[in-house]
Backbone as numpy.savetxt, mean C-alpha at the origin, in Angstrom:
# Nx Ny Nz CAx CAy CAz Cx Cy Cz
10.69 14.48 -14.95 10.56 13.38 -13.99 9.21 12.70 -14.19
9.13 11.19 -14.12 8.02 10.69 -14.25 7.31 11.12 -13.29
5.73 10.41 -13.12 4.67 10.91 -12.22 3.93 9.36 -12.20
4.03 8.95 -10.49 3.62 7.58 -10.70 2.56 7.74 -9.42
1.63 7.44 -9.46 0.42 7.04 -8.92 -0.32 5.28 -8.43
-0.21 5.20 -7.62 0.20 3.87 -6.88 -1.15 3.87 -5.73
-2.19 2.41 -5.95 -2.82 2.51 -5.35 -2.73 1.38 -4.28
-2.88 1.54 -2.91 -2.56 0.40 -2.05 -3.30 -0.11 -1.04
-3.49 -1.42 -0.95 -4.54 -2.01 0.17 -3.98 -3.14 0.80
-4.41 -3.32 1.83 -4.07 -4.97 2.91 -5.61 -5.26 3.26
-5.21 -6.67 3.16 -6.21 -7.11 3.88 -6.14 -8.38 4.75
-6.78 -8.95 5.78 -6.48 -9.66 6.52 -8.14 -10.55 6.60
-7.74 -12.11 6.95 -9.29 -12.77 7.01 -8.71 -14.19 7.69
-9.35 -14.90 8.71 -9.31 -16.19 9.24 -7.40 -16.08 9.21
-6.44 -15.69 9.85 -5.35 -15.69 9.76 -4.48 -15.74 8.91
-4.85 -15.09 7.62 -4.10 -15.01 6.67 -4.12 -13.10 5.81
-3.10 -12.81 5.53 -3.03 -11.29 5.39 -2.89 -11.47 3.69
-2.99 -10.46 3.02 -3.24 -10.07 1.84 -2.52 -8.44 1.27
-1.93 -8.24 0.46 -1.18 -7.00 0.00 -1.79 -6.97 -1.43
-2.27 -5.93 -1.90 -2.31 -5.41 -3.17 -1.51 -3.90 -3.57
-1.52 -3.84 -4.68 -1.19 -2.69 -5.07 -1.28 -2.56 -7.06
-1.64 -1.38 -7.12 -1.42 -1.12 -8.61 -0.95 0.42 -8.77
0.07 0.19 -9.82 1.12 1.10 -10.10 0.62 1.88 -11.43
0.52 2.88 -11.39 0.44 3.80 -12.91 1.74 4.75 -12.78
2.24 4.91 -13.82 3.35 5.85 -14.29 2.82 6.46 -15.50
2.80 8.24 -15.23 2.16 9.15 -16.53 0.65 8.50 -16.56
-0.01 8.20 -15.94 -1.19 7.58 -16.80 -1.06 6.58 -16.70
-0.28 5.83 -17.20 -0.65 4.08 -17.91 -0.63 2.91 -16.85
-0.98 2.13 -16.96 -1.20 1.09 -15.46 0.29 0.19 -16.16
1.28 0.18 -15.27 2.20 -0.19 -15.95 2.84 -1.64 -14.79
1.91 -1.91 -13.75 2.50 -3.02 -12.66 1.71 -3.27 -11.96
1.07 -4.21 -11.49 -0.23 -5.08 -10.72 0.79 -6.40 -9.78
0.26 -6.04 -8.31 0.94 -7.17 -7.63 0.04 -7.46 -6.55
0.10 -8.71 -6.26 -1.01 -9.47 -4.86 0.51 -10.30 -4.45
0.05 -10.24 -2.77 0.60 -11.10 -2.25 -0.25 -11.54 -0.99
-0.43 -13.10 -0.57 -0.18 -13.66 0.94 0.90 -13.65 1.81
0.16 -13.38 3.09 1.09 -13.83 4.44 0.38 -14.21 5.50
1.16 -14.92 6.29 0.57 -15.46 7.54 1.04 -15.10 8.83
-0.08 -15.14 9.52 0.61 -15.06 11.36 1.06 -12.82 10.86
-0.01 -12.18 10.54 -0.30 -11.00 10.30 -1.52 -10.18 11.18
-1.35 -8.73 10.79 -2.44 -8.19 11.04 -2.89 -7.22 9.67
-4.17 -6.79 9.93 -4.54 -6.24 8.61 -3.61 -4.69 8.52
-3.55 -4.15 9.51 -2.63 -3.13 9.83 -0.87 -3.13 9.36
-0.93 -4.41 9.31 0.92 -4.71 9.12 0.78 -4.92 7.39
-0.20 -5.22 6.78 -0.83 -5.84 5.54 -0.96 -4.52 4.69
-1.67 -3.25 5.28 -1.53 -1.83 4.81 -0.12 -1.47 4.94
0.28 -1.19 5.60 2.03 -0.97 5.53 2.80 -1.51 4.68
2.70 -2.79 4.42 3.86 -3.85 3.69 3.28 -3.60 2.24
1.64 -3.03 2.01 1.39 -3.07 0.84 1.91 -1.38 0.41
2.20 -0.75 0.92 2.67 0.54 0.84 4.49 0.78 -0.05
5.14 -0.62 1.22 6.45 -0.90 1.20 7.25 -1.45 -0.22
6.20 -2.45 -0.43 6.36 -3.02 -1.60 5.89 -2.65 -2.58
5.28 -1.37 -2.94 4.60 -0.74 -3.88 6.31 0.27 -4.17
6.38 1.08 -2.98 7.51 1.90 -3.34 8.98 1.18 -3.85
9.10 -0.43 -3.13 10.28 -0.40 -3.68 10.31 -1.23 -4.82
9.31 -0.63 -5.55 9.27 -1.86 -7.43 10.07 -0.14 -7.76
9.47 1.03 -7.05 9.71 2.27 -8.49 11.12 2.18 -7.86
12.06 2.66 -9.18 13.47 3.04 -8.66 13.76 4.68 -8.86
15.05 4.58 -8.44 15.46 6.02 -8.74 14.73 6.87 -7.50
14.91 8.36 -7.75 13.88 8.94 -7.16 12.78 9.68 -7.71
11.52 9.64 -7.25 10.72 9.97 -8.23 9.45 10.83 -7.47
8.63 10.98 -8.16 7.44 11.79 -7.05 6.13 10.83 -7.57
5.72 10.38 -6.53 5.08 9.63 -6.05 3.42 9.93 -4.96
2.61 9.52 -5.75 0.79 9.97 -4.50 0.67 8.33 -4.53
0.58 8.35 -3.18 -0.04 6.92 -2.87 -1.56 6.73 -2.73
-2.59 6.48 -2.94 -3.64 6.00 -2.69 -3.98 5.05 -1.83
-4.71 5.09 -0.50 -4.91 4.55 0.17 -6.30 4.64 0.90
-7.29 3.45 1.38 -8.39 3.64 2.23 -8.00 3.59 3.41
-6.46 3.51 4.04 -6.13 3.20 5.38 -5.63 4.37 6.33
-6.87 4.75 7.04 -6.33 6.22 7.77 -4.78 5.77 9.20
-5.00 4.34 9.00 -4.09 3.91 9.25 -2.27 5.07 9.51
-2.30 4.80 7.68 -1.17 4.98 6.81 -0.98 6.38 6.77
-2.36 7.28 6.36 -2.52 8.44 6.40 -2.46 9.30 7.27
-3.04 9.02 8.08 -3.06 9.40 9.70 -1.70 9.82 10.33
-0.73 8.51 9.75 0.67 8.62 11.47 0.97 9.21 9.79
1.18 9.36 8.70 2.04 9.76 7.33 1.56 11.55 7.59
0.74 11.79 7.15 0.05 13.27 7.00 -0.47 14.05 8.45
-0.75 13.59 9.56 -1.06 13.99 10.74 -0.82 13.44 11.83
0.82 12.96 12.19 1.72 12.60 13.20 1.23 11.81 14.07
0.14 10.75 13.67 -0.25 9.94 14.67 1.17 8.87 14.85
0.77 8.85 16.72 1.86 8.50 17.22 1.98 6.41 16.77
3.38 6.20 16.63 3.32 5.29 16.27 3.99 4.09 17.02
2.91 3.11 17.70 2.69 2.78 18.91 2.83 1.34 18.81
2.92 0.53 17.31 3.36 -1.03 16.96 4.20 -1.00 15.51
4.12 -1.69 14.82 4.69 -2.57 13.97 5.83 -1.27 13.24
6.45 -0.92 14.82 7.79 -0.28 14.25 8.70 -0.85 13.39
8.79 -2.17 13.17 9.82 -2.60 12.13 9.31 -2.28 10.94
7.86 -2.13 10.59 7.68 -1.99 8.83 7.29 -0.23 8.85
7.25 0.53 9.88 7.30 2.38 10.07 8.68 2.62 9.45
9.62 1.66 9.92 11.29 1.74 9.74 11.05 1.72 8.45
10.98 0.74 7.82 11.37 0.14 6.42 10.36 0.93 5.51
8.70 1.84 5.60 7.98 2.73 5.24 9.03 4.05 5.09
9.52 4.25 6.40 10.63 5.68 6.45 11.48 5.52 4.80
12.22 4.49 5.30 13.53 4.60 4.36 12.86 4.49 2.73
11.84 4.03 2.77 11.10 3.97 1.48 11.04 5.76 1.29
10.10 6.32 2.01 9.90 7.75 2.00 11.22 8.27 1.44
12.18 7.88 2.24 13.83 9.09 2.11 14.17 8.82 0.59
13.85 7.95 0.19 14.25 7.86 -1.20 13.22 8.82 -2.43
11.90 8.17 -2.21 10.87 9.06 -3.05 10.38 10.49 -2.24
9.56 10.98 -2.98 8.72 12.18 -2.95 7.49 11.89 -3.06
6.91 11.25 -2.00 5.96 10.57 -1.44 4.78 11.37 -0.93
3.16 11.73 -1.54 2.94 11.95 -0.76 1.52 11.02 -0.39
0.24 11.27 0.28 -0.08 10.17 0.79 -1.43 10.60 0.73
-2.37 10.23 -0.10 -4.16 10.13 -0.04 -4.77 9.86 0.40
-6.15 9.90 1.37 -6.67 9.07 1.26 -7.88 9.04 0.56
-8.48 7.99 0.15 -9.63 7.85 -0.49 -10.44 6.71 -0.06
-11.55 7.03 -0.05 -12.33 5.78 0.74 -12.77 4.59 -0.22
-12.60 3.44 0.58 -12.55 2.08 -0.27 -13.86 1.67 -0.17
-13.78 0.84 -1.26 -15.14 -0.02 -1.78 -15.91 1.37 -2.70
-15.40 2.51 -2.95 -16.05 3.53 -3.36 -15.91 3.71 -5.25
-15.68 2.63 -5.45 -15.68 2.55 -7.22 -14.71 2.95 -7.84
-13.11 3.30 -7.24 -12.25 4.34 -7.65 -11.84 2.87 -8.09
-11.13 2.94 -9.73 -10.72 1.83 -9.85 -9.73 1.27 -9.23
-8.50 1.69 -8.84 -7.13 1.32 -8.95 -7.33 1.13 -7.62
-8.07 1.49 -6.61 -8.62 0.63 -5.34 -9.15 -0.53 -5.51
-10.23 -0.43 -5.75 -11.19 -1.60 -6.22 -9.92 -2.91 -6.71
-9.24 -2.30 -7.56 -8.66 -3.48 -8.02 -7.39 -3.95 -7.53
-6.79 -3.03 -6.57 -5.27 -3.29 -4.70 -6.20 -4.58 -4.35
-7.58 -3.87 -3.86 -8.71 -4.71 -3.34 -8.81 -6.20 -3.49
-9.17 -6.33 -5.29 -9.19 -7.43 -5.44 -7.59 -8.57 -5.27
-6.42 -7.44 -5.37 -5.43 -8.55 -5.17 -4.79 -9.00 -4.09
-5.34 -8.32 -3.16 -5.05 -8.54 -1.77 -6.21 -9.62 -1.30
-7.47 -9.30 -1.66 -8.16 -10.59 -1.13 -8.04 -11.79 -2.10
-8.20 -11.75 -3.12 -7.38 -12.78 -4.32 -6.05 -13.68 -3.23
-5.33 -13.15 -3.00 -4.23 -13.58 -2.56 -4.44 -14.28 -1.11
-5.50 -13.95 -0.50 -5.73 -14.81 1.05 -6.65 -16.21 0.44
-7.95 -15.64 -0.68 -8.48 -17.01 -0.73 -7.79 -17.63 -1.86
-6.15 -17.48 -2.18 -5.86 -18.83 -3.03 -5.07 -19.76 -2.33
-4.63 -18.67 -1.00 -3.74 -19.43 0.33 -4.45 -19.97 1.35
-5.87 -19.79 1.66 -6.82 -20.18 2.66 -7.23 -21.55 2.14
């Protein structure tokens, strides 16, 4: 079974949200994605960048997410109760039921590349829409 390693960030600025993510499979950086949205929170921006990271991989596979968002980590790894943006917890779940997911955290802005660079495509993506 492959081994894919997936690093993920949101970000949010002056009303516009931001998703990054970068994908390695075995090693190799094999998928880089930024996106904008609007009328967001930076919180819904970590989630959706989570969402859309899992559903590029297919099949089922085993999967470490990388994340600076204790957010994600928090209600994922230590049952914090989950108290808003139940529609993208839903659509996070059904992501989970498919992979073998499990969930990192690592602190951002801290030089780890494949952060650093979720980072850059999530804010990339607010100032080409701002």
């Amino acid at each position: 079974m492959n081994k894919y390693e997936i690093y993920t960030d949101g970000a949010y600025a002056k009303g516009y949200g931001g998703v990054g993510f970068i994908v390695y499979k075995n090693g190799d950086l094999v998928f880089s994605f930024g996106k904008a949205y609007t009328n967001t929170t930076n919180q819904r921006m970590e989630l959706m960048a989570c969402i859309l990271a899992l559903s590029f991989i297919t099949g089922h596979q085993d999967i470490i997410i990388y994340t600076d968002s204790m957010y994600i980590v928090g209600t994922m790894n230590n049952g914090w109760k989950r108290r808003c943006n139940n529609d993208l917890w839903d659509k996070l779940d059904k992501c989970n039921n498919i992979h073998n997911v499990k969930y990192e955290h690592i602190k951002g802005h801290s030089c780890i590349v494949g952060n650093e660079l979720a980072d850059f495509l999530a804010t990339e993506a607010i100032r080409w829409n701002t």
